[in-house]
Structures are given as structure tokens and as C-alpha cells.
N, C-alpha and C positions, 0 to 999 in steps of 0.2 A: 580335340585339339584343333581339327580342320577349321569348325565353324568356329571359334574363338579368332583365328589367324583370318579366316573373310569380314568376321564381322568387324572388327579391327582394322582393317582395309578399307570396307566399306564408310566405316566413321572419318578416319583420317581423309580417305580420297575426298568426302565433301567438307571437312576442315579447312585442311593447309591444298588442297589442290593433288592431281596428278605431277605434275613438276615437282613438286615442293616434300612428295609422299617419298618415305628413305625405310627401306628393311628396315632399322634399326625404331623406327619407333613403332610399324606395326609389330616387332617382338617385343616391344616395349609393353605396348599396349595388351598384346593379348599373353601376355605372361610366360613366354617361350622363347631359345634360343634362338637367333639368326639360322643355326644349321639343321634346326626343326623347319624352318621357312623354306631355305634350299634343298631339303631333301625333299619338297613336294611340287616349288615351284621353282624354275632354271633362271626366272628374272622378277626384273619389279614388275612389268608387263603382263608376263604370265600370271600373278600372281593377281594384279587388278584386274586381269578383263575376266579371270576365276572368281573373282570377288561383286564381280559386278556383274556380267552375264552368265554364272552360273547356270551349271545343269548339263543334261545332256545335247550334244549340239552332231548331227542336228537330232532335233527331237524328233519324237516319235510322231511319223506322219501321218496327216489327218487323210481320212478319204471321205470326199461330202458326193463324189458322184458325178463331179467334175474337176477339168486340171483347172480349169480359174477358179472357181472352189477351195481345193488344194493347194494353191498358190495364195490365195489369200489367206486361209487356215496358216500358213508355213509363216507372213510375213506379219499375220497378229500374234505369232506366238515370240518372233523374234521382237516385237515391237515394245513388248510388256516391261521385258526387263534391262532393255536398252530406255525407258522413258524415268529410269529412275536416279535420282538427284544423284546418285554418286557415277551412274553411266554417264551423267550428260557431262558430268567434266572431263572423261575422256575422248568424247566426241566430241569432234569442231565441228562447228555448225558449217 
């Protein structure tokens, strides 16, 4: 049910927009009540930035042997899935 309710998110958020994105039609769309969506997620926020930067955060860190090493490892791993069409509508440029 989880990835039905992100992937759903994920389509609507690059549809109709982050503004325009309402509970009611990602349960709509992923075939589940409203109070299947708040028993997981406490907003429409929570439930896009779930939807869209998914995963463990932070993620499991890299060790290359130095901290700028480790810091860039840290900053392509967040980069990945913040670059994608349905992130970029929640990020302003």
C-alpha cells in the first residue's frame, strides 16, 4: 500500500503541481482511504517530501578516506533524488 500511496504522489506532484496536490486525489489515485494516508503521513508535506526524497535520511555514510570525500559522497547521494521531476516542483529554485 505504501509504494502505491508514493507513487501516486509522485505522478500527481508532476501533474497538477505541489499547490494544486490534495490527499483526496492521491487516495484517489492509489486506491486507498484518506485515513490509510494519515495513518502514515501527518501532512500533505510529509507525505511529498516521502514521496519524493524517499529513503533513509540520512543515509548510510560513505567513508572514502577523507572528510571532503565524505562530504561530497553525503551531497551526490542527496543530489540524486532531489534532481528528479517530481522534487523539482517542490523546490524553488
Amino acid at each position: 500500500m505504501d509504494h502505491k500511496i508514493l507513487r501516486a504522489t509522485r505522478e500527481l506532484v508532476e501533474e497538477v503541481g505541489y499547490q494544486a496536490l490534495t490527499v483526496d486525489q492521491v487516495a484517489a489515485r492509489a486506491g486507498v482511504g484518506k485515513a490509510a494516508i494519515y495513518r502514515r503521513y501527518a501532512s500533505k508535506a510529509e507525505m511529498a517530501f516521502a514521496a519524493t526524497a524517499h529513503g533513509q535520511w540520512p543515509p548510510p555514510l560513505a567513508d572514502t578516506g577523507s572528510l571532503h570525500g565524505d562530504l561530497l559522497a553525503l551531497v551526490r547521494t542527496f543530489h540524486v533524488p532531489m534532481a528528479a521531476p517530481a522534487a523539482r516542483h517542490l523546490v524553488r529554485p
